[in-house]
N, CA, C and O atoms as CSV, one atom per row, in Angstrom:
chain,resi,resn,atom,element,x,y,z
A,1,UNK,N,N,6.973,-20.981,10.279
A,1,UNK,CA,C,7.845,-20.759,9.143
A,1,UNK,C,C,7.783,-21.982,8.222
A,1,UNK,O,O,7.815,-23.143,8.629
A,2,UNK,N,N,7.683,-21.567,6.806
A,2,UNK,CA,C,7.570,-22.623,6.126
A,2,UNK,C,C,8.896,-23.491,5.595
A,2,UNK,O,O,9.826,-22.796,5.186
A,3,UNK,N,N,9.043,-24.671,5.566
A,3,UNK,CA,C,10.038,-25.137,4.947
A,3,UNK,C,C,10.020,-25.832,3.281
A,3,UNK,O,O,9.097,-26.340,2.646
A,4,UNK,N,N,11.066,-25.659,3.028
A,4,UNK,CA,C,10.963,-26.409,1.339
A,4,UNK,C,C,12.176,-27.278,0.457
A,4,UNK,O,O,13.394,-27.104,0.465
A,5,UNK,N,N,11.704,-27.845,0.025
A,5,UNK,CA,C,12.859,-28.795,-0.541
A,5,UNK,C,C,12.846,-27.668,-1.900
A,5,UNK,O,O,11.919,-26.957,-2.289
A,6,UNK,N,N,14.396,-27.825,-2.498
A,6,UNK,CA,C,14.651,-27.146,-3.562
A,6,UNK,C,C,14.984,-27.966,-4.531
A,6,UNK,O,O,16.094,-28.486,-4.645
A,7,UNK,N,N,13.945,-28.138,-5.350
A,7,UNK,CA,C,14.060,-29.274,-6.602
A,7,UNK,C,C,14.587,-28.746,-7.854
A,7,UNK,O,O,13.725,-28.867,-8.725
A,8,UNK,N,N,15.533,-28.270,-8.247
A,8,UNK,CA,C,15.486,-28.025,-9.787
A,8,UNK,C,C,15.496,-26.901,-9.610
A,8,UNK,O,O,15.464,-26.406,-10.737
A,9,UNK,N,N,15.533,-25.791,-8.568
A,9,UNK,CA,C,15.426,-24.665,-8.752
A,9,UNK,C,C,14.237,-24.321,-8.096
A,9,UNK,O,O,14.085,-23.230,-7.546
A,10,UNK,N,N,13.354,-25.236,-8.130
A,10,UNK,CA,C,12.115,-25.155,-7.987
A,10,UNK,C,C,11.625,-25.366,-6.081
A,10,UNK,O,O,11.833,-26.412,-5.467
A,11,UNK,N,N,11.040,-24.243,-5.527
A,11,UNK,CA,C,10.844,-24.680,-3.760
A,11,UNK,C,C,9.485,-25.307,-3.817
A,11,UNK,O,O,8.487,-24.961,-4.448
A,12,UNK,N,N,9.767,-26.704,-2.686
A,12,UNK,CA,C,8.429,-27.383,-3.240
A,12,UNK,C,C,8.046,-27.402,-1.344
A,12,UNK,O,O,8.789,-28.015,-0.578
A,13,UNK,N,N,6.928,-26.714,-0.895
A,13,UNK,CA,C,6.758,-26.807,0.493
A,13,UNK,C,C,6.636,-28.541,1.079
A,13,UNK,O,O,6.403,-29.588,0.474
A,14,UNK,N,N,6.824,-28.337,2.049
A,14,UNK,CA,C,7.175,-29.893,2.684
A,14,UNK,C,C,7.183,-29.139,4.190
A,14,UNK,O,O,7.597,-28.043,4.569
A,15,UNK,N,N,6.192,-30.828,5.194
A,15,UNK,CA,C,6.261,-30.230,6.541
A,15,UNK,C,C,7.912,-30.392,7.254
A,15,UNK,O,O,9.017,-30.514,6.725
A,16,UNK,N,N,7.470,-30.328,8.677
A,16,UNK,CA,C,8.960,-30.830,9.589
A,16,UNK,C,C,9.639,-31.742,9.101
A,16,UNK,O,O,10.868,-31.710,9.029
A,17,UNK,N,N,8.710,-32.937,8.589
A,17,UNK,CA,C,9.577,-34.207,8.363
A,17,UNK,C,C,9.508,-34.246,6.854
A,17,UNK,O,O,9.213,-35.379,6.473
A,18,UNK,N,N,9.664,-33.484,5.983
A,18,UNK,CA,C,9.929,-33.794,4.955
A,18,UNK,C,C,8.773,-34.079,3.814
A,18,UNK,O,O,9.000,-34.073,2.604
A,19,UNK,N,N,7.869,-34.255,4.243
A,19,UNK,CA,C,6.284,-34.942,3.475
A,19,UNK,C,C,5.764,-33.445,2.908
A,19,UNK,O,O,6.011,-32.339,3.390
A,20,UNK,N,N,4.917,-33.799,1.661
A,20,UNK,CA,C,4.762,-32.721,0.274
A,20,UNK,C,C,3.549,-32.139,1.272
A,20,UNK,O,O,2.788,-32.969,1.771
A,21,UNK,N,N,3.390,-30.912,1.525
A,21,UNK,CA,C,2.606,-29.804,1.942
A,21,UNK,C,C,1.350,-30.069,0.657
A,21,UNK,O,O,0.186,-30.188,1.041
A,22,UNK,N,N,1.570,-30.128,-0.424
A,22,UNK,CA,C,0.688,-30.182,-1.580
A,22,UNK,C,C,0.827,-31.444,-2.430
A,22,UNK,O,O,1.605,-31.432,-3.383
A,23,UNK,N,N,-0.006,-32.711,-2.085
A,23,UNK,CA,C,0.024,-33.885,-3.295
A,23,UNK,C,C,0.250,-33.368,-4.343
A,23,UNK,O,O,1.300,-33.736,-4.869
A,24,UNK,N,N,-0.326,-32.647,-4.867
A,24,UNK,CA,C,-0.148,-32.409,-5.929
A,24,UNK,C,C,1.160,-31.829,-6.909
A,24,UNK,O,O,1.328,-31.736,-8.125
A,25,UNK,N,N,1.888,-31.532,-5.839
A,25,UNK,CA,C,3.321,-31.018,-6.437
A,25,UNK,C,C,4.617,-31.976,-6.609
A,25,UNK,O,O,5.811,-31.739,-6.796
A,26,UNK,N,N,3.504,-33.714,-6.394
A,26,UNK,CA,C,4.517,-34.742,-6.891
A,26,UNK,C,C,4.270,-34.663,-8.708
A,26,UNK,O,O,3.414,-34.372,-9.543
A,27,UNK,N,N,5.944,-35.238,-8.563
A,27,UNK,CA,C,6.172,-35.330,-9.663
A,27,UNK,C,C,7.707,-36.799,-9.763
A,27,UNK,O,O,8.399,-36.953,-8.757
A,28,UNK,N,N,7.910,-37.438,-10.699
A,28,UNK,CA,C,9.005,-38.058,-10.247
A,28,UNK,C,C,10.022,-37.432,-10.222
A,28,UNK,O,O,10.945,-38.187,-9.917
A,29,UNK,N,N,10.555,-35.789,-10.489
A,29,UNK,CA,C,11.896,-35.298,-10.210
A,29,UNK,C,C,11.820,-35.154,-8.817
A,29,UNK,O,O,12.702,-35.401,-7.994
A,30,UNK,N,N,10.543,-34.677,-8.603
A,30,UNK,CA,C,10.014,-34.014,-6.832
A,30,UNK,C,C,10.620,-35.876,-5.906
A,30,UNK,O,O,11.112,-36.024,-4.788
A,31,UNK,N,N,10.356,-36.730,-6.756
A,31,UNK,CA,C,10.540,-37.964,-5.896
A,31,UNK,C,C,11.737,-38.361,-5.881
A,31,UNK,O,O,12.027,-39.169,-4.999
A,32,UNK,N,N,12.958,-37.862,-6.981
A,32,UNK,CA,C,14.189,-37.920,-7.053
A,32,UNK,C,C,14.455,-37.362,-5.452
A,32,UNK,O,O,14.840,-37.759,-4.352
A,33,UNK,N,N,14.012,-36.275,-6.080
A,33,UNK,CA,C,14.585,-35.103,-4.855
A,33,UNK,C,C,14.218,-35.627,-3.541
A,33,UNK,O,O,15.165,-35.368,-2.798
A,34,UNK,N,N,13.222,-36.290,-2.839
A,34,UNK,CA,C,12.617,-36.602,-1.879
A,34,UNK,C,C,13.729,-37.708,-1.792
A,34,UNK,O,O,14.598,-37.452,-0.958
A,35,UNK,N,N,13.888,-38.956,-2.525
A,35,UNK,CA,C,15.092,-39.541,-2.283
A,35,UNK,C,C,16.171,-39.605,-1.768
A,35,UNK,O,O,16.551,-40.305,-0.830
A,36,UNK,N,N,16.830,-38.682,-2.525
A,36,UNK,CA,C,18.061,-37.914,-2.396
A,36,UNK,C,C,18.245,-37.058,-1.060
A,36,UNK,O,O,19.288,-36.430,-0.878
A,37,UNK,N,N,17.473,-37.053,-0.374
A,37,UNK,CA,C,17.133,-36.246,1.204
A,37,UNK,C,C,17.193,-37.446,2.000
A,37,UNK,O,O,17.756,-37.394,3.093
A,38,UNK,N,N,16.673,-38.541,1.576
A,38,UNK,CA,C,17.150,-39.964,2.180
A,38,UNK,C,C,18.153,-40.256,1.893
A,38,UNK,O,O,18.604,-40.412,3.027
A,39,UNK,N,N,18.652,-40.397,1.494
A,39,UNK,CA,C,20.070,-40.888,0.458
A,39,UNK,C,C,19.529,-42.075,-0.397
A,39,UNK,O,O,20.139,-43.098,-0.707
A,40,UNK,N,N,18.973,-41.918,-0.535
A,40,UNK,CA,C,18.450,-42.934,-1.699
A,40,UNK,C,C,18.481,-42.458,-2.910
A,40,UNK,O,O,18.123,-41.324,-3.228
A,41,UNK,N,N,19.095,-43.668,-3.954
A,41,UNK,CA,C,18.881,-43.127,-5.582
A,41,UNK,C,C,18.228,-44.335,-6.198
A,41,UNK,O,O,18.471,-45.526,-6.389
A,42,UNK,N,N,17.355,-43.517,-6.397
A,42,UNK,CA,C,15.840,-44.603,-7.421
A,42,UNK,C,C,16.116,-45.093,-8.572
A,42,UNK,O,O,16.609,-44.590,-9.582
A,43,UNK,N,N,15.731,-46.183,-8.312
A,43,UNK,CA,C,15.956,-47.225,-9.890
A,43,UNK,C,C,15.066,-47.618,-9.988
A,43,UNK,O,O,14.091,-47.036,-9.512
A,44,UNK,N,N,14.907,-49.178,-10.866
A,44,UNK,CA,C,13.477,-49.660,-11.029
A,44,UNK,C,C,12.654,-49.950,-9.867
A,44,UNK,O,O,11.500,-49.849,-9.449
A,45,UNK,N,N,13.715,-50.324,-9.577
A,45,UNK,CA,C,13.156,-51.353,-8.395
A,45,UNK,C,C,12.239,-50.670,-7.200
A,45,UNK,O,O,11.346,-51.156,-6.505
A,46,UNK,N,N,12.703,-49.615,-7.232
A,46,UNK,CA,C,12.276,-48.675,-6.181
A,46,UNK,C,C,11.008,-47.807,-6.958
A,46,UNK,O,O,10.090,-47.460,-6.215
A,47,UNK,N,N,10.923,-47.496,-8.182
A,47,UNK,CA,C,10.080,-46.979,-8.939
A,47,UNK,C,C,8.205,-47.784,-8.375
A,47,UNK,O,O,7.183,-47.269,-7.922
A,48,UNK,N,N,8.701,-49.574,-8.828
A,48,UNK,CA,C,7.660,-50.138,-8.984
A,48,UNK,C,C,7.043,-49.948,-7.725
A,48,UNK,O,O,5.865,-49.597,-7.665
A,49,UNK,N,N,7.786,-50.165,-6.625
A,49,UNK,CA,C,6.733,-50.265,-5.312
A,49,UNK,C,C,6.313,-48.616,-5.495
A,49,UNK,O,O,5.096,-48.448,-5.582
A,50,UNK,N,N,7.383,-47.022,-5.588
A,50,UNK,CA,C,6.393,-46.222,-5.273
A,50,UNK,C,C,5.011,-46.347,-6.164
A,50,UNK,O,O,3.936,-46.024,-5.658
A,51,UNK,N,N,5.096,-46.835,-7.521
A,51,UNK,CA,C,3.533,-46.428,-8.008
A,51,UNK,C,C,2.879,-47.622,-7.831
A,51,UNK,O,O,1.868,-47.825,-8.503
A,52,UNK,N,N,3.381,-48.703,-6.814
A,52,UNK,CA,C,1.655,-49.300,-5.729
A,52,UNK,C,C,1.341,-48.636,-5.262
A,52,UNK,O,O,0.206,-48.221,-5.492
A,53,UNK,N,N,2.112,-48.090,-4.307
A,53,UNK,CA,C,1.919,-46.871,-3.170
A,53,UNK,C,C,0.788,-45.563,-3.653
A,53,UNK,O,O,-0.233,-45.223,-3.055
A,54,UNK,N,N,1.225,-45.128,-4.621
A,54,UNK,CA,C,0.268,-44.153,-5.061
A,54,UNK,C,C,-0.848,-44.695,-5.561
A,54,UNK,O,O,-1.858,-44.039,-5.303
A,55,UNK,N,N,-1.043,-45.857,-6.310
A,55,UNK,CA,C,-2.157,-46.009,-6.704
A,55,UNK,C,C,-3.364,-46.610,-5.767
A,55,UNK,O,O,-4.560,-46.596,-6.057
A,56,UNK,N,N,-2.663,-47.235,-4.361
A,56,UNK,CA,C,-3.482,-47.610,-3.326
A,56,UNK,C,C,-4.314,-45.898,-2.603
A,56,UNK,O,O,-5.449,-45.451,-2.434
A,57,UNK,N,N,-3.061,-45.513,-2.408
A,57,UNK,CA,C,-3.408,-43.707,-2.042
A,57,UNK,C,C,-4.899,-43.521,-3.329
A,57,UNK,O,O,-6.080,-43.465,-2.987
A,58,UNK,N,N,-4.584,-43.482,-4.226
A,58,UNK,CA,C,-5.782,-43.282,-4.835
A,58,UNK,C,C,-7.259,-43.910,-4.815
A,58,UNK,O,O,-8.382,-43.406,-4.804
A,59,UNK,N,N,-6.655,-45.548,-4.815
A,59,UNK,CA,C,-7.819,-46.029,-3.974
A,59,UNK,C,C,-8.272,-45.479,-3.076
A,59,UNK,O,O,-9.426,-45.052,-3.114
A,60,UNK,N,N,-7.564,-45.354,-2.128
A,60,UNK,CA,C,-8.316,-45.612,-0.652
A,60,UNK,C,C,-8.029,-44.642,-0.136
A,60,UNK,O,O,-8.450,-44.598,1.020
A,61,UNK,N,N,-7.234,-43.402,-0.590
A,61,UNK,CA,C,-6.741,-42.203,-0.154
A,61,UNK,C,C,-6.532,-42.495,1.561
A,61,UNK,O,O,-7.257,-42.193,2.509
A,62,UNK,N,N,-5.097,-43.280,1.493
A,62,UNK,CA,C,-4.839,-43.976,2.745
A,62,UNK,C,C,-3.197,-44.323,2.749
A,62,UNK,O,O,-2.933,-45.388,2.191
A,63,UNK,N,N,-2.452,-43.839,3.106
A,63,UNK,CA,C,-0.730,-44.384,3.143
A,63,UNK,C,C,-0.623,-45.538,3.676
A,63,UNK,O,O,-0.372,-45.439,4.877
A,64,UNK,N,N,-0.729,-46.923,3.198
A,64,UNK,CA,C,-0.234,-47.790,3.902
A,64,UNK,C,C,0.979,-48.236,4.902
A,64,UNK,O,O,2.017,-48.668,4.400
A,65,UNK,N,N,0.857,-48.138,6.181
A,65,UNK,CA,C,1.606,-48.362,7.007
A,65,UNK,C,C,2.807,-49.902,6.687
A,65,UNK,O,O,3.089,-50.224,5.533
A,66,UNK,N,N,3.202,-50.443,7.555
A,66,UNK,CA,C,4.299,-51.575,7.051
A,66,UNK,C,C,3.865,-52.776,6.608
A,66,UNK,O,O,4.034,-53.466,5.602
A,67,UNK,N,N,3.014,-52.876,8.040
A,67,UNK,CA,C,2.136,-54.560,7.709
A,67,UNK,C,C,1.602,-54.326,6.039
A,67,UNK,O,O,1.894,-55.072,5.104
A,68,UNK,N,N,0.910,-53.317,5.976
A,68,UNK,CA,C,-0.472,-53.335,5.211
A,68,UNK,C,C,0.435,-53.399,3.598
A,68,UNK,O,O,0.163,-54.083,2.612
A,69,UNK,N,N,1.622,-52.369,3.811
A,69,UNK,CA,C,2.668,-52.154,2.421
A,69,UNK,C,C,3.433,-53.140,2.107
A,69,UNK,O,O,3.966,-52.921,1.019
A,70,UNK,N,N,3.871,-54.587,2.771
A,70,UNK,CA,C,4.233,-55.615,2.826
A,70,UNK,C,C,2.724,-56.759,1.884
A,70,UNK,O,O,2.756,-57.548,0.939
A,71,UNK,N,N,2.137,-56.492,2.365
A,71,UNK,CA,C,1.084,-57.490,1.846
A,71,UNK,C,C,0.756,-56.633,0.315
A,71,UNK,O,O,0.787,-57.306,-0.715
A,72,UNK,N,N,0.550,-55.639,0.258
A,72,UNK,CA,C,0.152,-54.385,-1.231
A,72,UNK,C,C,1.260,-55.534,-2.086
A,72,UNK,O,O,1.011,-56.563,-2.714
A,73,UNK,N,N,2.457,-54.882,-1.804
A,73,UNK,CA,C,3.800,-55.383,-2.453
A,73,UNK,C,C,3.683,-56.591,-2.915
A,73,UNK,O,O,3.964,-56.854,-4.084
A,74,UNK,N,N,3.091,-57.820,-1.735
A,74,UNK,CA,C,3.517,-58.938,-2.392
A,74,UNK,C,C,2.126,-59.425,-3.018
A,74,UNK,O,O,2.183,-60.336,-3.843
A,75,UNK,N,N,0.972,-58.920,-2.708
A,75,UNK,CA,C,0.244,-59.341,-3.542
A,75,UNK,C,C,-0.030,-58.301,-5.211
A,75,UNK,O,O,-0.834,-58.770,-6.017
A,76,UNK,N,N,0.420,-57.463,-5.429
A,76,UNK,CA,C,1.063,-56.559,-7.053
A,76,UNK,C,C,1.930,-57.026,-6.989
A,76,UNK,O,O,1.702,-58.139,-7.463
A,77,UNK,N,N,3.438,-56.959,-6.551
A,77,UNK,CA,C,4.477,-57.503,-7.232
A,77,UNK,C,C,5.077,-58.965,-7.177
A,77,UNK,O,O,5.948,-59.178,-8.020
A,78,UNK,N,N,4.758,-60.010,-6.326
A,78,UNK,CA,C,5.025,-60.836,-5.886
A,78,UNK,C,C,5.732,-61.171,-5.081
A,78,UNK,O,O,6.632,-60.409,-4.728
A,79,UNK,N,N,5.560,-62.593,-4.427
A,79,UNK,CA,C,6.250,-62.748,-2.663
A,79,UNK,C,C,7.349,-62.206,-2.737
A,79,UNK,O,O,7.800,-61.339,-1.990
A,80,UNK,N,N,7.929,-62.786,-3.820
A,80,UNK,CA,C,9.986,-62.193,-3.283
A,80,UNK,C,C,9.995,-60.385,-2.690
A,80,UNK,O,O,10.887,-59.901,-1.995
A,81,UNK,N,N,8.990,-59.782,-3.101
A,81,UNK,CA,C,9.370,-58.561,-3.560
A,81,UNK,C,C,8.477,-58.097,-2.298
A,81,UNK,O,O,8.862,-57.136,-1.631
A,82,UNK,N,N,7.407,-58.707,-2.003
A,82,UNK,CA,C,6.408,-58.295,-0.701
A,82,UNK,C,C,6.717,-59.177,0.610
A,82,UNK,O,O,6.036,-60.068,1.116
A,83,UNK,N,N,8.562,-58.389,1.188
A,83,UNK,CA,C,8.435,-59.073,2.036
A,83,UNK,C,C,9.459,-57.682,2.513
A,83,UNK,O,O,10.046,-56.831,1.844
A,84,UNK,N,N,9.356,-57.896,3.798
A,84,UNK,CA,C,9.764,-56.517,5.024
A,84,UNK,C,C,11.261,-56.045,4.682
A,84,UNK,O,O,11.724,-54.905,4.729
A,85,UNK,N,N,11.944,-57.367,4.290
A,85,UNK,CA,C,13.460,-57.029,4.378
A,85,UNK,C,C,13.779,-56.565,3.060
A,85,UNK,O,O,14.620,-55.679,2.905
A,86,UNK,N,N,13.018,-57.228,1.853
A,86,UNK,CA,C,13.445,-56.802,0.627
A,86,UNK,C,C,12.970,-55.250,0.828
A,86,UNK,O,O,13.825,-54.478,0.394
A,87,UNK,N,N,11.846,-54.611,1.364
A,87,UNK,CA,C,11.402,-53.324,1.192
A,87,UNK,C,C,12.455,-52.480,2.137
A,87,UNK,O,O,12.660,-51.277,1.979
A,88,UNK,N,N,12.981,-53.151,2.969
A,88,UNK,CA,C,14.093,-52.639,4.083
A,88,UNK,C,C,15.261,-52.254,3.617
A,88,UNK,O,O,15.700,-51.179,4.025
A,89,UNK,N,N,15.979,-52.981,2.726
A,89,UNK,CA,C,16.923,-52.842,1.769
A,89,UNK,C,C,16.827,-51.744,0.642
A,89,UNK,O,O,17.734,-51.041,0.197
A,90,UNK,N,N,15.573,-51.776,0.318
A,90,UNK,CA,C,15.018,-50.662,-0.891
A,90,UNK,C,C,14.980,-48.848,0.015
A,90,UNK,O,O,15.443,-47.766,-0.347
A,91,UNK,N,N,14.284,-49.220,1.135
A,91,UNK,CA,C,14.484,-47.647,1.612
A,91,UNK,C,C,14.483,-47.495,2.771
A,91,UNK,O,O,13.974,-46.508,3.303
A,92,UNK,N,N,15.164,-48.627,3.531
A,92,UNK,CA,C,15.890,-48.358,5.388
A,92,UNK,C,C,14.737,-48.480,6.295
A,92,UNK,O,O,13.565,-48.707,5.993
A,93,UNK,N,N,15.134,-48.336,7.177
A,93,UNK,CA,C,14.312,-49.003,8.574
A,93,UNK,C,C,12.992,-48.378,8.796
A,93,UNK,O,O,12.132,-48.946,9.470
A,94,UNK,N,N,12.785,-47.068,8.174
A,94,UNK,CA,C,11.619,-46.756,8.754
A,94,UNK,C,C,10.684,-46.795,7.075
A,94,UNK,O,O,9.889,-45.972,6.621
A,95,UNK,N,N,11.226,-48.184,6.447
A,95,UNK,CA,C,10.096,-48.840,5.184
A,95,UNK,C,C,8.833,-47.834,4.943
A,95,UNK,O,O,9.066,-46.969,4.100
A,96,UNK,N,N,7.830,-47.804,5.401
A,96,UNK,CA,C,6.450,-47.410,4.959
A,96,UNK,C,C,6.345,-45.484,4.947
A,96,UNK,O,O,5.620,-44.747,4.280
A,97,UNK,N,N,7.494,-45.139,6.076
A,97,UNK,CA,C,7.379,-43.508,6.034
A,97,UNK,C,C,8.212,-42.919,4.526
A,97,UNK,O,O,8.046,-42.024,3.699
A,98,UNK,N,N,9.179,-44.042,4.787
A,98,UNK,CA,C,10.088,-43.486,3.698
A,98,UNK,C,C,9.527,-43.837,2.581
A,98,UNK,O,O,9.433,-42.931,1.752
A,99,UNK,N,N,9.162,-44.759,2.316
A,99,UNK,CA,C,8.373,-44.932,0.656
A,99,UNK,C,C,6.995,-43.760,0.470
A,99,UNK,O,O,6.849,-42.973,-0.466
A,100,UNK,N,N,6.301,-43.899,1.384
A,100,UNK,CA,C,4.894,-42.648,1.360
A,100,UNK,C,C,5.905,-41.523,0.864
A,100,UNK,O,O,5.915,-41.181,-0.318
A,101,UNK,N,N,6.896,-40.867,1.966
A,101,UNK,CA,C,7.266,-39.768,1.484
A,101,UNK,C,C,7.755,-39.145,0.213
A,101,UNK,O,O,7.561,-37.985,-0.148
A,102,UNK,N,N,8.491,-40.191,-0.482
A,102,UNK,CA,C,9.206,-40.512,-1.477
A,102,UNK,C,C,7.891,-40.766,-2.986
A,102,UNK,O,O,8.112,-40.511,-4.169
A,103,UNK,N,N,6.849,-41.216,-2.504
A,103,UNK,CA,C,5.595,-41.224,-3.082
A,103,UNK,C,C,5.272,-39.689,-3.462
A,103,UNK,O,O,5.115,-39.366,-4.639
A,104,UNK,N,N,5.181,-38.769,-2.415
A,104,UNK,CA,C,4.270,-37.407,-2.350
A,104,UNK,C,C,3.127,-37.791,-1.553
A,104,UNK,O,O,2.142,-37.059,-1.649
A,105,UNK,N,N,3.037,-39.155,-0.505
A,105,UNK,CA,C,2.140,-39.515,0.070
A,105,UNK,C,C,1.798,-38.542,1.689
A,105,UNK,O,O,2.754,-37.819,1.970
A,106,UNK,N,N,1.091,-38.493,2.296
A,106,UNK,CA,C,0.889,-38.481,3.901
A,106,UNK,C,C,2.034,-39.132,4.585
A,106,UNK,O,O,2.859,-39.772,3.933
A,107,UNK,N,N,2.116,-38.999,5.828
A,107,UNK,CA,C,2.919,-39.846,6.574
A,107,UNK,C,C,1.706,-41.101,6.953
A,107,UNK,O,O,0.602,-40.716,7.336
A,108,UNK,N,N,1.936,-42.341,6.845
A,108,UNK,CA,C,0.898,-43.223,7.471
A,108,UNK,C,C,0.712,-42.636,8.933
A,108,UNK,O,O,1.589,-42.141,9.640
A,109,UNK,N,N,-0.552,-42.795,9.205
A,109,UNK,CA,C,-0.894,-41.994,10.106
A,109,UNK,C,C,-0.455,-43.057,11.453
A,109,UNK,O,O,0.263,-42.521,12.297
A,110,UNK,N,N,-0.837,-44.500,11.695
A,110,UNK,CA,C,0.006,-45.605,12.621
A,110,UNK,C,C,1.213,-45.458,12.509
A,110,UNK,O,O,1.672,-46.475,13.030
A,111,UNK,N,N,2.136,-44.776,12.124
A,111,UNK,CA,C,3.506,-45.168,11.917
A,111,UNK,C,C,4.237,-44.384,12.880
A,111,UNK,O,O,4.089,-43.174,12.709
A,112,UNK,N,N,5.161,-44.790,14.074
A,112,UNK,CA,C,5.569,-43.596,14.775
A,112,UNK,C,C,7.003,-43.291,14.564
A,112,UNK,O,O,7.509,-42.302,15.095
C-alpha cells in the first residue's frame, strides 16, 4: 500500500519513513511539508544547508551521511556552521536522515 504526504492538496508518494518515492516531486513547498512532519519550520538557515545537500546529490548522486555532511557544511558554509551540533540544533538527532529527507534526497544509505 502506498503512502503519501498531502502537500497543498497535492499527494506526493513517500516510502515507510517518509523519503520522496519520486526526486523529482521536490519542490520547496514539498520541503515545507517534509519539515513540518518533523516539526521543523524552515528558515534561512535551514534553507542553506538543504541546497548543499542537493547540489552534492547532484554531484555525486550520493546523500551524504553525518561525518561526510559535517565536513560538505563546513567546507561551503564555514566552520561555525559545519559542525555536528550546529546541524543538530537545525534538524535533531538523526542530522543527515533528516536533512536528505527534507532535501527530496535518498535516505543515506550508512545511516541506521
Amino acid at each position: 500500500m502506498a503512502s503519501y504526504l498531502h502537500c497543498n492538496k497535492r499527494p506526493i508518494a513517500v516510502d515507510g519513513e517518509g523519503y520522496l518515492k519520486n526526486l523529482d516531486d521536490w519542490d520547496e513547498e514539498v520541503a515545507r511539508c517534509l519539515a513540518q512532519s518533523s516539526n521543523i519550520e524552515l528558515r534561512e538557515i535551514h534553507w542553506e544547508v538543504i541546497y548543499v545537500v542537493r547540489e552534492f546529490y547532484q554531484s555525486h548522486e550520493l546523500s551524504p551521511p553525518m561525518r561526510p555532511l559535517v565536513r560538505l557544511v563546513q567546507r561551503k558554509l564555514g566552520a561555525k556552521k559545519g559542525r555536528s551540533v550546529y546541524l543538530m540544533k537545525l534538524f535533531g538527532g538523526s542530522t543527515a536522515r533528516c536533512v536528505n529527507k527534507i532535501a527530496g534526497l535518498p535516505r543515506p544509505s550508512n545511516c541506521i
